[in-house]
C-alpha positions as CSV (number, residue, x, y, z in Angstrom):
1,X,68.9,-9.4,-143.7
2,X,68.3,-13.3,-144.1
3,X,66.9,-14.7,-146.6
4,X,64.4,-16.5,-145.0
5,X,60.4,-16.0,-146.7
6,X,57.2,-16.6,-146.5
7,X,56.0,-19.7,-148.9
8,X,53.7,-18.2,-151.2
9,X,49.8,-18.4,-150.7
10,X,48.9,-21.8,-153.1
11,X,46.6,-21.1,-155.2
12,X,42.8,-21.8,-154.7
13,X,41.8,-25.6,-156.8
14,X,38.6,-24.0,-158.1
15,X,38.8,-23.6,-161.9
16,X,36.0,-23.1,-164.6
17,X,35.1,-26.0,-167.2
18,X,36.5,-23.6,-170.0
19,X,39.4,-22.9,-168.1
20,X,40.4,-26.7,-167.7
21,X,39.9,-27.1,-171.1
22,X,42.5,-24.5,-171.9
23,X,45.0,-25.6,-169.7
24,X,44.1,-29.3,-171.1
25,X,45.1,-27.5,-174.7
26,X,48.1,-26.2,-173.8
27,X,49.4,-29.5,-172.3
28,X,48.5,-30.8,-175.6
29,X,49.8,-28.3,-177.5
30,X,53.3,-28.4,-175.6
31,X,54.0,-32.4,-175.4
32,X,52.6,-32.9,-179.2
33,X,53.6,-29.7,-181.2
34,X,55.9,-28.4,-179.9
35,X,58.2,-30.4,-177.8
36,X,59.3,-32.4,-181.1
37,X,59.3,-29.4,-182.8
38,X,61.9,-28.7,-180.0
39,X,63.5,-31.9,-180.0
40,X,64.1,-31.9,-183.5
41,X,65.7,-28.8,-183.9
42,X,68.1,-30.1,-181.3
43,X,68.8,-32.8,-182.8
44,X,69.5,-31.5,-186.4
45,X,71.7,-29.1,-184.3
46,X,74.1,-31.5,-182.3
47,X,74.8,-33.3,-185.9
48,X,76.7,-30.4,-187.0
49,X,79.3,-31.3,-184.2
50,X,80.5,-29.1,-181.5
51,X,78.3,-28.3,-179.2
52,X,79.6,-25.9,-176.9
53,X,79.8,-23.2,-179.1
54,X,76.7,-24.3,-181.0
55,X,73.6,-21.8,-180.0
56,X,71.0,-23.3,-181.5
57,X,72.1,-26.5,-179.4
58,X,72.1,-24.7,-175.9
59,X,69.0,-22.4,-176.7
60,X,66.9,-25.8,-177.8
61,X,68.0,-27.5,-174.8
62,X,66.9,-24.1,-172.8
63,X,63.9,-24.7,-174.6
64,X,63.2,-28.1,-174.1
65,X,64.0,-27.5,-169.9
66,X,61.5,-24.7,-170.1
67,X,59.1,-27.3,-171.9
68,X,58.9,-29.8,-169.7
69,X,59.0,-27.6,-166.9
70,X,55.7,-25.8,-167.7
71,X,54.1,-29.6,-168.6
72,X,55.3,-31.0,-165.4
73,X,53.3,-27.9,-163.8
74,X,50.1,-28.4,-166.3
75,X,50.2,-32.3,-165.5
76,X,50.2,-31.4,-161.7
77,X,47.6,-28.5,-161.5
78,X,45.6,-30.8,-164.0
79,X,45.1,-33.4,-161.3
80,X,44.9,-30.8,-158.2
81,X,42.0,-29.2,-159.7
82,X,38.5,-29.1,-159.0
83,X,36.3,-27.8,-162.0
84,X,33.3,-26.0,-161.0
85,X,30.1,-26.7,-163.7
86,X,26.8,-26.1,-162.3
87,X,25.7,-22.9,-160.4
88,X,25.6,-22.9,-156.9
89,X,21.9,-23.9,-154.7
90,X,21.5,-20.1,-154.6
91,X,21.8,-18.3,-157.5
92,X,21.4,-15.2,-156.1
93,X,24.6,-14.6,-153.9
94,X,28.0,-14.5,-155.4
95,X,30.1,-17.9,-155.8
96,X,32.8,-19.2,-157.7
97,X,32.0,-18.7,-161.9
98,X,29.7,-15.9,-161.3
99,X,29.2,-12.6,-163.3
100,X,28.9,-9.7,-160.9
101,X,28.3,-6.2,-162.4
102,X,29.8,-4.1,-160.2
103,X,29.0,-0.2,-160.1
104,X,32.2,1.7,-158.6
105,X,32.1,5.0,-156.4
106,X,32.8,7.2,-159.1
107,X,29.5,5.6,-161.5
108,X,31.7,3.6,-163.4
109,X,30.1,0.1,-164.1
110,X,32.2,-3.3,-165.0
111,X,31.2,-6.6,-165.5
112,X,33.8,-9.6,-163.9
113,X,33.4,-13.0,-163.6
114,X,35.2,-14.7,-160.6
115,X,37.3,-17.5,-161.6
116,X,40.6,-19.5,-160.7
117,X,43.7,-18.3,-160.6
118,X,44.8,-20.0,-164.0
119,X,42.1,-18.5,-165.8
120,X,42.6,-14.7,-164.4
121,X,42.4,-12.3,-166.9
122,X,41.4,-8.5,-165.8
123,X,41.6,-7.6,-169.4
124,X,38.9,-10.0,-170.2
125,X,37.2,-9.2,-166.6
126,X,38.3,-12.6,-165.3
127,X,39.1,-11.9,-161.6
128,X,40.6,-14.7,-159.7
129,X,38.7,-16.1,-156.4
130,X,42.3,-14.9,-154.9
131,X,41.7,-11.5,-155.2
132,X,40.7,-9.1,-152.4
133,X,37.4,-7.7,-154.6
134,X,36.4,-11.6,-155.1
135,X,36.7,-12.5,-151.5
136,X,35.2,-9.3,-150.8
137,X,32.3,-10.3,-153.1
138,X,31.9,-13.9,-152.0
139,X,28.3,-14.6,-151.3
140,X,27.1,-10.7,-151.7
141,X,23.8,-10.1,-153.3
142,X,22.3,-8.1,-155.9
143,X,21.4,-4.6,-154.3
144,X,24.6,-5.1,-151.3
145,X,27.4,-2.7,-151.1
146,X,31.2,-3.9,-150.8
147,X,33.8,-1.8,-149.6
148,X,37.7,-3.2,-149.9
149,X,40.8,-1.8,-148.6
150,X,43.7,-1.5,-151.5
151,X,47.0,-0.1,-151.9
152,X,46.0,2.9,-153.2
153,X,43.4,3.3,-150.6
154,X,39.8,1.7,-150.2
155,X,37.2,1.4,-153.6
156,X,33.1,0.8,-152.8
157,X,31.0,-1.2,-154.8
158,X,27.6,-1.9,-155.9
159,X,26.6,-5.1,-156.9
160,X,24.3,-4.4,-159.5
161,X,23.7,-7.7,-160.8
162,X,24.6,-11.7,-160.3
163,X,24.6,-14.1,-162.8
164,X,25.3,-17.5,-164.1
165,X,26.7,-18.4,-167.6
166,X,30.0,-19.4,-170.0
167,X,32.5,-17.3,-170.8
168,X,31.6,-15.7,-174.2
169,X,34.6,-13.3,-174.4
170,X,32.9,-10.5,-174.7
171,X,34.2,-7.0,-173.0
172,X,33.6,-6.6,-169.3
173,X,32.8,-2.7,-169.8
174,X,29.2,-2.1,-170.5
């Protein structure tokens, strides 16, 4: 048995204005706040001499690679992206940003807004465009019927509604 796998699917560029902004925060947040936080704390630890045996030495370096790691990723998805901010032509069909409420077989309904794969949240209802109900969705109408295949066998849905707005946070269950 080799070794030998499939390169992951790359994600899809689409993201949401709010989700840029988030990703924008954390970069922020990581290269202003904390990495000298980091820095610091490595510092004041390698004056108190050696620093093999020193742990707050090797876990602030850990720290630090795990830092710019993640910024190095932020500064490149930052300039891959493409941020989505006005509603499609036709508002009526599904598209990237839009809130679908979905009715499932069992009478079940649940709101989810389709979004990129940064911003995925299902807790939140934040499904990413990656996902087999979003593709599944993609330019569906109010009143149209989706069935998907899933591991656990296949789910139908209703598309009960399709609609256009910022993320408020509010729950997806209605």
């Amino acid at each position: 048995m080799g070794r030998n796998r499939l390169p992951p699917t790359p994600a899809s560029r689409y993201i949401t204005p709010e989700g840029a902004q988030r990703l924008r925060a954390e970069l922020d947040y990581l290269w202003k706040v904390k990495r000298p936080q980091v820095t610091q704390a490595v510092a004041e630890a390698a004056a108190l001499g050696d620093r093999s045996e020193n742990a707050e030495y090797i876990y602030g370096k850990k720290q630090l690679r795990e830092i710019d790691r993640r910024v190095r990723y932020l500064q490149k998805r930052l300039g891959d992206i493409l941020i989505v901010d006005r509603a499609p032509d036709d508002p009526a069909r599904i598209f990237f940003g839009a809130w679908v409420r979905l009715e499932e077989d069992t009478g079940k309904v649940q709101e989810y807004r389709i979004v990129g794969a940064d911003e995925s949240d299902p807790a939140k209802g934040l499904i990413s465009i990656d996902t087999p109900l979003a593709r599944a969705l993609l330019k569906k109408a109010e009143g149209d019927e989706v069935t998907i295949k899933l591991p656990r066998g296949g789910a139908s849905y209703a598309v009960l509604a399709v609609q256009y707005r910022p993320f408020d946070g509010d729950s997806r269950e209605r």
